[in-house]
N, C-alpha and C positions, 0 to 999 in steps of 0.2 A: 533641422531634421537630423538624424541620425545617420545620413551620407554625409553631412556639413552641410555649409551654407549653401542654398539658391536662391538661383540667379533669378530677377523679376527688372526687366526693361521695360523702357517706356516710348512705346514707337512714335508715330508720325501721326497719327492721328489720336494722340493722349492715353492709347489704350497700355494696361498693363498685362503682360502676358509673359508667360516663363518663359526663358530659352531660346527667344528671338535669334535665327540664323539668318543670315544673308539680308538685314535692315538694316536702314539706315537708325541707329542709335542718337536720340536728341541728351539723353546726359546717362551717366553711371555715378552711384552714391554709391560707396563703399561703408559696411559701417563704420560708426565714427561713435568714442565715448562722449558721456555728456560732460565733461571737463572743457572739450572743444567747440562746445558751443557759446554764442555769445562773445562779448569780448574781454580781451587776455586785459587792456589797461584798468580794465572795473576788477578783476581779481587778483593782480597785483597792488591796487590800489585799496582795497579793503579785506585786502589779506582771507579772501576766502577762497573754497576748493572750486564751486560752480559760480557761474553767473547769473544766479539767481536771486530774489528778495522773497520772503516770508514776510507779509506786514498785516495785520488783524487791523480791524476798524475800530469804531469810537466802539464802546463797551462790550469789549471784548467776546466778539464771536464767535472767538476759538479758544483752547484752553492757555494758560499760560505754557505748560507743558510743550504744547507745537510749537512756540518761539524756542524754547532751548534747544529741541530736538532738533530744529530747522538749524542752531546755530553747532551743535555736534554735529552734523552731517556735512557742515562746511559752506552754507548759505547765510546770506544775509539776514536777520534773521530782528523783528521788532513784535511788540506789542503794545496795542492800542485799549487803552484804559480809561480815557475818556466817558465822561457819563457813569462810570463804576461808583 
C-alpha cells in the first residue's frame, strides 16, 4: 500500500485478519526474497541464484527459449528433447 506494508496475522482459529490487537499470535512471516527460499546447499552446489529447476518433458513442451531464460535469471534450467 502506499502507507507501507500491512500487517495480516493469523489468529487461533486460522482466520486471517488485519491488525490483530490483544491475540494470541500463532506465527508472524516477515517478507522474505525468493533467494531464501529453498536450500542454500543446492545453490552453492550448482552455482545458481534460486533454488529452483526449469526442466521441459520429452518433446519439448515449451520453447527452447524458457531453458535459457530460466538459466539467465539464475535457475536450473534443462530441456527435454526427447521424441523431437
Amino acid at each position: 500500500s502506499a502507507h507501507g506494508p500491512r500487517t495480516v496475522l493469523l489468529d487461533s482459529e486460522g482466520l486471517l485478519t488485519p491488525e490483530i490487537m490483544g491475540q494470541n499470535v500463532l506465527a508472524v512471516l516477515p517478507p522474505i526474497y525468493p533467494e531464501w527460499l529453498g536450500d542454500r546447499s543446492f545453490t552453492a552446489a550448482h552455482r545458481v541464484r534460486f533454488s529452483y529447476v526449469i526442466g521441459e518433458m520429452a518433446r519439448g513442451i515449451a520453447t527452447p527459449r524458457m531453458t535459457v531464460e530460466g538459466v539467465r535469471a539464475g535457475v536450473m534450467a534443462f530441456f527435454g528433447s526427447a521424441g523431437l
